[in-house]
C-alpha positions, 0 to 999 in steps of 0.5 A: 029099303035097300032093294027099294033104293037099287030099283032107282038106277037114277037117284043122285043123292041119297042118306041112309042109316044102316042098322048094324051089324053092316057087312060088304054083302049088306053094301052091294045094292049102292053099286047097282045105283050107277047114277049115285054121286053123293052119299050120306051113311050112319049107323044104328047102335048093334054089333060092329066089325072087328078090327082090320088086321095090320098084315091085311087092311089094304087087301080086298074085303070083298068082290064088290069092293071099289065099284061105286060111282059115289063121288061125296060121301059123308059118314058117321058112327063108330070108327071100325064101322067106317072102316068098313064102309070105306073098305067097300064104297072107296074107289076112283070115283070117290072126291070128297069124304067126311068122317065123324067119329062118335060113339053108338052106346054106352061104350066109351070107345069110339075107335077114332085111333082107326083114322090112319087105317081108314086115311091110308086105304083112302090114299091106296085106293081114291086116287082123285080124292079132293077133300078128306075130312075127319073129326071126332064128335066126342073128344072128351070121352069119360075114359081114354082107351089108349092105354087097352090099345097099346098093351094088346096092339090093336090100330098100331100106326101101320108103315108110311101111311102119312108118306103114301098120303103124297098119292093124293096129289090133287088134295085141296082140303084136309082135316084131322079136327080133334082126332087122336093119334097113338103115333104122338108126332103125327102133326110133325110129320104131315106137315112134312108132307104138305109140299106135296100138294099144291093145291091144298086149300084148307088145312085143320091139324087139331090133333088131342094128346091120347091122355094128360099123361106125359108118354102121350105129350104130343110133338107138335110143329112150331111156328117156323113150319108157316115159313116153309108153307108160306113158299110151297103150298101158295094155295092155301087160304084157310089153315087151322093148325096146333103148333108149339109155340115155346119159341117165337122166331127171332129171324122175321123173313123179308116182306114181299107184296102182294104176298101169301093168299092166305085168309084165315090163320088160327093157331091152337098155341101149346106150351108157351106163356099167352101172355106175352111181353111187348116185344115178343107180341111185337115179333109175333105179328110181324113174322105171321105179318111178313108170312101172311100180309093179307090175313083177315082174320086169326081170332074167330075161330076161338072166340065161337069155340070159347063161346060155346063153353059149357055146351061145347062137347069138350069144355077142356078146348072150350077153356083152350079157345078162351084162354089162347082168344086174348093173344090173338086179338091183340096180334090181330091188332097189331097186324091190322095196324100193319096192314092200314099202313101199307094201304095208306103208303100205297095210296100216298105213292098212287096219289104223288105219281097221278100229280107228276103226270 
């Protein structure tokens, strides 16, 4: 099959499912494919490459490597498999990347705590990435393998690979959907990162906690961070983000028309009460109202994940979603209110100055 598809030099589009093992030499036809713009691989159960080692991931796996034309490429399997491919198929050409985690057999180990190698080969060498997009298709596994990691130093978080990320300076897409980290303030520190790209449309930062033990509680940005997003990066429009919200912002910034383009907020809450009192409901929407005075909608994204429920490939976030649901609709309320009241000043002032003139 494969010498078949380098027969056609032509072919824009194609989607392959690679039996494993994969290796680079196994790779090496797609470069002989010189139209190939977009590339969806998976893979087969069967043995997987070893882990990349911390002193070398960055280095050249092979020859060939950094060659392709593949300007989408979408993918799916074990985290040590995409390693890999990425270590091959990454280079200037390379746009737009998808990422899904899943296991392959009856292993419990999806390798997802591979992503911040895969994220920082990325940004060493897919200088023109677009959009980067990562998710794990299983985030409830029976058993969490952090702790097999930790003890034998396997995927320890390598140095500056969220700062290197600032490499990437024409990102307008970035997801990290149920992924997680054994560096526990990962969330913290990429959104540190965000002023360094402008252009950055749709955020999701949905990081999980490794395990329900306290070691692995994650540290996560409160909802001051919106305040700086808010002025930095003015081109987002859809942001999905966990952040903790155990304090609510007592200081609401000055509100400023039209304001921020932002669409869609939805905010995964940690460590607060949902049931909030009045007031603090009442502060709440006025600082994500002041922040964001065009938001058309914080609730859908929990209502369709509270709705999946016992079908969700992880009840615990399904429950999550349906349990976080009623604070954000009745914020959606309020802020409605907010914003029916703007149009309607805004209509009473168009209207007296048409009848002074």
């Amino acid at each position: 099959m494969t010498s078949l598809i380098s027969r056609f030099p032509a072919l824009a589009t194609t989607s392959l499912v690679l039996p494993l093992p994969v290796t680079m030499e196994d790779l090496v036809f797609l470069n002989r494919v010189s139209s190939l713009r977009k590339l969806s691989l998976s893979s087969r159960q069967g043995p997987r490459p070893k882990y990349p080692r911390i002193e070398s991931y960055l280095g050249q796996y092979s020859k060939e490597e950094g060659k392709a034309t593949v300007a989408d490429m979408d993918l799916a399997g074990h985290g040590r498999v995409i390693f890999h491919i990425v270590a091959f198929l990454s280079s200037p050409s390379l746009r737009s990347i998808a990422c899904k985690i899943l296991r392959q057999d009856d292993s419990t180990d999806d390798c997802a705590y591979i992503v911040p190698y895969v994220l920082h080969r990325l940004s060493h060498t897919a200088p023109e990435l677009r959009e980067i997009h990562f998710e794990r298709l299983e985030p409830e596994p029976k058993t969490e393998y952090i702790q097999w990691y930790e003890n034998n130093g396997f995927l320890q978080p390598p140095d500056a690979y969220i700062q290197d990320l600032a490499r990437l300076r024409n990102l307008t897409g970035l997801c990290f959907k149920y992924i997680p980290f054994l560096d526990r303030s990962f969330s913290v520190q990429l959104v540190a990162q965000l002023p360094n790209f402008p252009h950055l449309k749709t955020l999701c930062l949905l990081p999980l906690p490794g395990s329900q033990a306290t070691r692995h509680k994650l540290e996560l940005p409160t909802l001051e961070c919106l305040q700086t997003l808010s002025s930095t990066n003015l081109a987002l429009q859809h942001v999905t983000i966990s952040l903790d919200m155990s304090v609510i912002p007592s200081n609401i910034p000055d509100l400023s028309l039209p304001g921020h383009a932002l669409e869609e907020l939805f905010i995964q809450p940690y460590y607060c009460n949902l049931q909030l009192s009045v007031s603090t409901l009442v502060t709440l929407s006025t600082y994500l109202d002041h922040l964001f005075p065009r938001i058309s909608d914080i609730t859908s994204f929990f209502e369709e994940a509270a709705e999946d429920g016992p079908c969700s490939a992880s009840p615990r976030i399904a429950m999550a979603a349906a349990l976080a649901l009623p604070l954000w609709e009745d914020v959606a309320h309020m802020m409605n209110s907010y914003q029916v009241l703007r149009e309607k000043v805004d209509t009473l002032v168009r209207t007296s100055m048409c009848v002074e003139h």
